[in-house]
LOKE-142981 format. One record per atom (N, C-alpha, C): x, y, z; residue in one letter. Coordinates in steps of 0.1 Angstrom, whole numbers, plus 5000, padded with zeros to 4 digits. Atoms other than C-alpha are relative to their C-alpha. Layout:
N
XYZa...
END
This chain:
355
499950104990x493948586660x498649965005x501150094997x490948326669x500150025015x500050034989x490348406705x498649895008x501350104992x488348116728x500050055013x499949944983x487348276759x499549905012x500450084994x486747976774x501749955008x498950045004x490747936771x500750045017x499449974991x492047956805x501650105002x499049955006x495448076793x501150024984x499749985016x497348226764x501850055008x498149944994x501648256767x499950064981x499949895015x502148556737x501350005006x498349964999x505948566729x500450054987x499449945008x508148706703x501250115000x499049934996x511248866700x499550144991x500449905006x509549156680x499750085008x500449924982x509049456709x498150034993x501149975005x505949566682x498849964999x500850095008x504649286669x499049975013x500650084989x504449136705x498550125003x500649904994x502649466721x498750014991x501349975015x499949446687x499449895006x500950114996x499049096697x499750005014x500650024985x498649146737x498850104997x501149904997x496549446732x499049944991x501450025008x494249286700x499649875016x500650134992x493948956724x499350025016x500249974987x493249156759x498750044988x501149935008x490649396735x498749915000x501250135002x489149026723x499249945010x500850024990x488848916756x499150065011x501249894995x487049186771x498950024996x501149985010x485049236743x499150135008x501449864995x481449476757x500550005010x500149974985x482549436793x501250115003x499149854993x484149756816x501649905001x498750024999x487749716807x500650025016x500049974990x488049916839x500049885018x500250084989x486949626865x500449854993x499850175003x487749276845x501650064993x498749985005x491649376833x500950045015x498849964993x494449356857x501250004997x498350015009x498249426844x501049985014x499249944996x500949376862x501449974995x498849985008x504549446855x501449925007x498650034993x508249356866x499950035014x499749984986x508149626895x498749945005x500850104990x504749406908x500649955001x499350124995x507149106911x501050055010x498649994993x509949286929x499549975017x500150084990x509849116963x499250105011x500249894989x507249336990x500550114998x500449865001x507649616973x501950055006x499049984986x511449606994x501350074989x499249925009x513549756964x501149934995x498550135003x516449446966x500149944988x499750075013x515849336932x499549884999x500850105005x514349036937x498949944998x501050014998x511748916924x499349864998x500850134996x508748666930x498750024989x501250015009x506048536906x498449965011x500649964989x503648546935x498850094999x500649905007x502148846923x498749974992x500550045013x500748706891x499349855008x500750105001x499348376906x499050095013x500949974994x497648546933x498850104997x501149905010x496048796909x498949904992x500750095010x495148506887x498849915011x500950054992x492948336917x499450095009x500849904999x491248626927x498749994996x501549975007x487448626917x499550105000x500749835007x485648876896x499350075009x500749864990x484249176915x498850074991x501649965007x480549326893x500549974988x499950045014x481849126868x499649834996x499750104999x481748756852x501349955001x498550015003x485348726845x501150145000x499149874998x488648896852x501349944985x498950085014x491648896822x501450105013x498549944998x495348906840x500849994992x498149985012x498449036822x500449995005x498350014996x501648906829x500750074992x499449945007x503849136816x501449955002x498950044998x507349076815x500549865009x500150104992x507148696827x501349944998x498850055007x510448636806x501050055012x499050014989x512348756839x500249855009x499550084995x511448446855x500349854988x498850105013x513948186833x499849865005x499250124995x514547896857x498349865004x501250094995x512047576867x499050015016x500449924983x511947706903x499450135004x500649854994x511148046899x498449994992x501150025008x508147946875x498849875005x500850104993x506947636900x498750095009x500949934994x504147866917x499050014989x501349975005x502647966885x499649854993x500650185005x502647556872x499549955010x501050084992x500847466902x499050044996x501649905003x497847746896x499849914985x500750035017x497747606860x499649844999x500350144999x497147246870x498350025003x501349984996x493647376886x499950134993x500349885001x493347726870x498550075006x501649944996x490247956882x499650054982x501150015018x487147926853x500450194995x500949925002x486348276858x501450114997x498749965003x490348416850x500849984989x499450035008x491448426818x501950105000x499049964999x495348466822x500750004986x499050005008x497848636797x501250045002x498450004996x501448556799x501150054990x499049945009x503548816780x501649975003x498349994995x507048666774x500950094993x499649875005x508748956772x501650065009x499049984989x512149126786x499950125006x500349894993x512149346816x500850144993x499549865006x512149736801x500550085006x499649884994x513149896829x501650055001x498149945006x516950056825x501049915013x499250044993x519649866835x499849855006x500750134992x517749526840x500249904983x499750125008x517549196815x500350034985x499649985013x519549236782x499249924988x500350145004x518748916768x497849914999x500950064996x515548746762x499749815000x499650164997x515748386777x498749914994x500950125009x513848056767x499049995011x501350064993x510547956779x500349905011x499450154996x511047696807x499449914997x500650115007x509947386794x498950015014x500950054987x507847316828x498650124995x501649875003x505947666821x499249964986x500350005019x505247576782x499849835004x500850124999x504247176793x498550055007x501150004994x501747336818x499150084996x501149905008x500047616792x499349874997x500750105007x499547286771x498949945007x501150124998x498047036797x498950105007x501249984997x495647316808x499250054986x500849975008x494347366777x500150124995x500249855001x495647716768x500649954985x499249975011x497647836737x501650075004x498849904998x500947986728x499850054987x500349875012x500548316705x501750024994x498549995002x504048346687x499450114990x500549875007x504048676673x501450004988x498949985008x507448606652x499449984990x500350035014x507148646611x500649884998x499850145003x509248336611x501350064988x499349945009x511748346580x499449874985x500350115013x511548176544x498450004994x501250035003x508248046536x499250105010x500949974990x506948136568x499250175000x499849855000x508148496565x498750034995x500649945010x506448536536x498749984999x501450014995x502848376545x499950125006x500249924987x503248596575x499850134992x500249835006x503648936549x498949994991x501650015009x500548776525x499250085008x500949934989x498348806558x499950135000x500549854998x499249166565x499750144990x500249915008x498949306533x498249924994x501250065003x495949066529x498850075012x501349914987x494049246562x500350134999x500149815007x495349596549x498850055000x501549955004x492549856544x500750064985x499750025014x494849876512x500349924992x499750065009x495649756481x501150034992x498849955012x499249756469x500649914987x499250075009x500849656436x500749924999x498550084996x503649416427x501050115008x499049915000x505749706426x500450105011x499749944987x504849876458x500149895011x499350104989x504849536477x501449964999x498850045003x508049466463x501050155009x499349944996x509349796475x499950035016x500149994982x507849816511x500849855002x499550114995x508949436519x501550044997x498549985000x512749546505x500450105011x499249884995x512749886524x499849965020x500150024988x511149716559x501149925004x498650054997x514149456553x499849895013x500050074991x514249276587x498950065015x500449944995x512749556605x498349935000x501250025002x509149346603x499050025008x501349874992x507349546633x499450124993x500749885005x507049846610x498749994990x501050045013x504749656582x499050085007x501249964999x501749686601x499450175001x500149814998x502150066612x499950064987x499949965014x503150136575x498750044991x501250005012x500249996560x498450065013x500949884998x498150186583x499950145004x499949895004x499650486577x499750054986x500850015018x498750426537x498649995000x501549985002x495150386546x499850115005x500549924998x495250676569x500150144988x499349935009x496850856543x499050044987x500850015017x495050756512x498449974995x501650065002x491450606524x500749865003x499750175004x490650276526x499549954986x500250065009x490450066501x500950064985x499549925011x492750286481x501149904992x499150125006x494950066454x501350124995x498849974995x498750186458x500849934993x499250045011x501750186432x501650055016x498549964992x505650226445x499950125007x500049844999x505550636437x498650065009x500449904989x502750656461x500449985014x499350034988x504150496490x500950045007x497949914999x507950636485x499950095011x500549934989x506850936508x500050005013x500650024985x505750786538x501249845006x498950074992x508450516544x501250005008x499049994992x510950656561x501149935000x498950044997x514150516576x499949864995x500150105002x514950206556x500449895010x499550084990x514949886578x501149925003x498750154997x517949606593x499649964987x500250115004x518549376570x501349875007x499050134993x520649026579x501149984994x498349975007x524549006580x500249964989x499350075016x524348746551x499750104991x499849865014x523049056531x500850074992x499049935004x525749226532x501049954994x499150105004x527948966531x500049934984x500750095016x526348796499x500350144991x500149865007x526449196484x501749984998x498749965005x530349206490x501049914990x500150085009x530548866476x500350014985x500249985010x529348916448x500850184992x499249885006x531449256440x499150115000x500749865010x528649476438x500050145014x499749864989x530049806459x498750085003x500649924996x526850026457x499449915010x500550084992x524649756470x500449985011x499250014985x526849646500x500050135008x499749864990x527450016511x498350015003x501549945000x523450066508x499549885012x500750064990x522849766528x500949975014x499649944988x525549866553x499450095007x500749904991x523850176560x498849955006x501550054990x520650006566x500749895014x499850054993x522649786590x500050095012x499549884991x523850116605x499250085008x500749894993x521250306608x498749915008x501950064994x517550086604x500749895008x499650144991x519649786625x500450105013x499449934984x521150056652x501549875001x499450094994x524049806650x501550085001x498449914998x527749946660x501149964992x498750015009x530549956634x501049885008x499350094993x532349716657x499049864997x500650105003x529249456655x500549944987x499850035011x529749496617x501149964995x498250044996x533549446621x499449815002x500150134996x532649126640x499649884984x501150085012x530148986610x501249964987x499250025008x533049066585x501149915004x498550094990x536248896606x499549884998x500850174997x533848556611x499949964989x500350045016x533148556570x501249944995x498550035006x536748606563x500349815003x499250094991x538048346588x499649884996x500250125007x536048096577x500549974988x499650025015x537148146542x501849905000x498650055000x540648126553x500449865005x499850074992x540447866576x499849864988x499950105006x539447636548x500450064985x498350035010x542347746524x500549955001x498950125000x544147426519x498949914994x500550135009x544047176493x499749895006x500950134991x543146926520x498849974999x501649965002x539947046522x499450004990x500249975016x538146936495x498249915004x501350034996x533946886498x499950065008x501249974992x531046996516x500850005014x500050094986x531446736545x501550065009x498750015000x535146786547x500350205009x500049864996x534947176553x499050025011x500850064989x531947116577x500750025015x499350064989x534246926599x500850095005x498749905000x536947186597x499650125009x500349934996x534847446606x498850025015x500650074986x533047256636x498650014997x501149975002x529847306619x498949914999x500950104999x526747096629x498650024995x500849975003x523547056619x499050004988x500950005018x520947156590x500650074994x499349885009x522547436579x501550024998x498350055001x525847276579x500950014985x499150005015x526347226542x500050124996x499549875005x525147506532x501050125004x498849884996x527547726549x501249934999x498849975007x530347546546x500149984983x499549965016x529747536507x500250115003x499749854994x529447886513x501350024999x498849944995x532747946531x500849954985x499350095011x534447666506x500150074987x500249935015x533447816473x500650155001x499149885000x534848166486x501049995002x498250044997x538248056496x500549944986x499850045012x538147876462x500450104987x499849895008x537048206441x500850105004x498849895002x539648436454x501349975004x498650054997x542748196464x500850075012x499349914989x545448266489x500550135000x499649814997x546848576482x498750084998x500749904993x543748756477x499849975015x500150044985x542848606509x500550115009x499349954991x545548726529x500250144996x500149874995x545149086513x498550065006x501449964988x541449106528x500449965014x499450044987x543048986557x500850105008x499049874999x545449276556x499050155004x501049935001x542049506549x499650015014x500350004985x540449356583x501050065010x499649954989x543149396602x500450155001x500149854999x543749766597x498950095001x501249924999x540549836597x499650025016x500350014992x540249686629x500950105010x498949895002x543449906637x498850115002x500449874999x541450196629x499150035003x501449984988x538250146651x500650015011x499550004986x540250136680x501750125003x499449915002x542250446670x500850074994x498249985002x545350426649x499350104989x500449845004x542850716625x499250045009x500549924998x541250966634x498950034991x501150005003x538050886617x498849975005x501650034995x534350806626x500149894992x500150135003x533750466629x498949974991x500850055009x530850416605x501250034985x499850015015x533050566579x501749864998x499350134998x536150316589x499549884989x501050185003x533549966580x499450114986x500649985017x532450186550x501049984988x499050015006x535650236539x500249854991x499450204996x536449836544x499449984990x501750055010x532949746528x500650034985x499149945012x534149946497x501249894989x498850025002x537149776495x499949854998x500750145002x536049416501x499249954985x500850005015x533549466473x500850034989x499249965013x536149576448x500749904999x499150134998x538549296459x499049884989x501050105004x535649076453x499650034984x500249985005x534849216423x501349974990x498550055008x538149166407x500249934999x500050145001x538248856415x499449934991x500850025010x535548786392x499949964989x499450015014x536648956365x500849914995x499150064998x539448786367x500449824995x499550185002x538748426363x499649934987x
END
């Protein structure tokens, strides 16, 4: 990251808890640079906002602009962190700090972490920028740091870089197996690959079989993974990238329920010789947008390759399965959706053969 410390303000966001926390700290670090961290860094957090300290829960952004017009004390400049600014959501609760940014103070370089409050029992969700906050970074001349990998192309620039700033050097064969095993999990890369230099040295050049060791828990990957796995028939696969749902996603056998029910439904929903195209299944399925065709080809061409009666016995599949998350066995719900998973894939697989 290119820091201008001339830059009045910087809004760092990302829905990554890692990624974000890598880029406040390199960008606080940069703007400090030689000077006593101690006297030019102010942080404050959620409980600074909460209203006078009065315990009611509410809070005021108040805090943060009055930190931010403060002038430096045996210093030239002060750097404030906004931490958790993603509490305030609305254009009203964020009108205090777009006044300050119309005039900002020279000698205050402000950073706006949008981030969701961590304290227990407080914001699930991480809400949208308000447009008013994100027009007034612009017209003062700041930045916005987006710490997301992005997906597709983007993704994958984004994994050049960090194996391109590595203090290693890995293979096809070991990049090919960290980028499969991080999966979606893309906070771990950077830690990874500087646990391979701590490991190995720098500048050390790295095959699969030396990395294998140090990777740990394989990461998330995305529902269409699985979905595309059971698709296609292939049972180990699917179960392998259920568990990573399971375990490296933390997601709950009921989530994974949900992902499967929504695949089906679609499929079913456009069973009928009516339905015939792209556009046509689209409409059917209320689906708008850029990514409109391709999903309903998607759904279309599955409803196609396994007809109505398989259909309606994966239908039969869900619903007992769903049945037996909600008690009617006496199993453990991962093994339930494993079971399913299994069983899906074999359907699908038959189907295949079959035609």
């Amino acid at each position: 990251m290119i820091v201008d410390l001339a830059l009045p303000v910087y809004l760092v966001k990302g829905a990554d808890e890692v990624l974000l926390s890598e880029a406040v700290a390199g960008l606080v670090r940069a703007l400090v640079g030689d000077g006593d961290r101690s006297l030019m860094v102010e942080e404050l957090t959620a409980d600074t906002y909460e209203a006078s300290g009065s315990g009611s829960g509410a809070l005021e952004i108040a805090p943060l602009v009055d930190a931010s017009q403060t002038p430096p004390f045996l210093t030239d400049r002060r750097v404030v962190v906004g931490r958790h600014v993603a509490v305030f959501t609305t254009k009203d609760a964020v009108a205090p700090l777009v006044a300050y940014l119309t005039d900002p103070l020279a000698s205050t370089a402000l950073v706006l972490v949008w981030e969701k409050d961590n304290r227990p029992n407080k914001q699930g969700k991480l809400g949208v920028v308000p447009r008013s906050l994100g027009d007034a970074v612009a017209a003062a001349g700041g930045v916005v740091v987006d710490t997301a990998p992005g997906s597709g192309k983007g993704r994958a620039t984004w994994v050049d870089d960090q194996l391109a700033a590595a203090g290693v050097t890995l293979d096809g064969g070991a990049r090919a197996a960290l980028v499969n095993h991080v999966g979606d999990a893309a906070g771990r890369l950077p830690g990874l690959l500087s646990t391979f230099e701590g490991v190995f040295g720098e500048g050390a050049r790295l095959n699969a079989a030396d990395i294998e060791p140090y990777l740990g828990e394989a990461g998330d990957v995305a529902p269409w993974d699985l979905t595309d796995a059971i698709d296609a028939g292939d049972v180990p696969l699917a179960l392998e990238r259920l568990q990573r749902m399971l375990s490296g996603g933390s997601r709950h056998p009921l989530q994974v329920m949900a992902t499967l029910t929504n695949h089906y439904l679609r499929m079913l929903r456009l069973d009928d010789p009516d339905v015939r195209g792209e556009k046509a299944a689209a409409e059917v399925l209320g689906i708008k947008g850029k990514a409109s065709t391709f999903l309903a080809k998607k759904a279309l061409t599955g409803a196609q390759r396994l007809g109505s009666d398989r259909l309606a016995d994966l239908a039969a599949l869900l619903a007992q399965a769903d049945l037996d998350l909600h008690g009617a066995k006496h199993w453990p719900p991962e093994l339930v959706v494993e079971v399913l998973v299994a069983r899906l894939a074999g359907r699908s697989r038959a189907a295949a053969a079959r035609r």
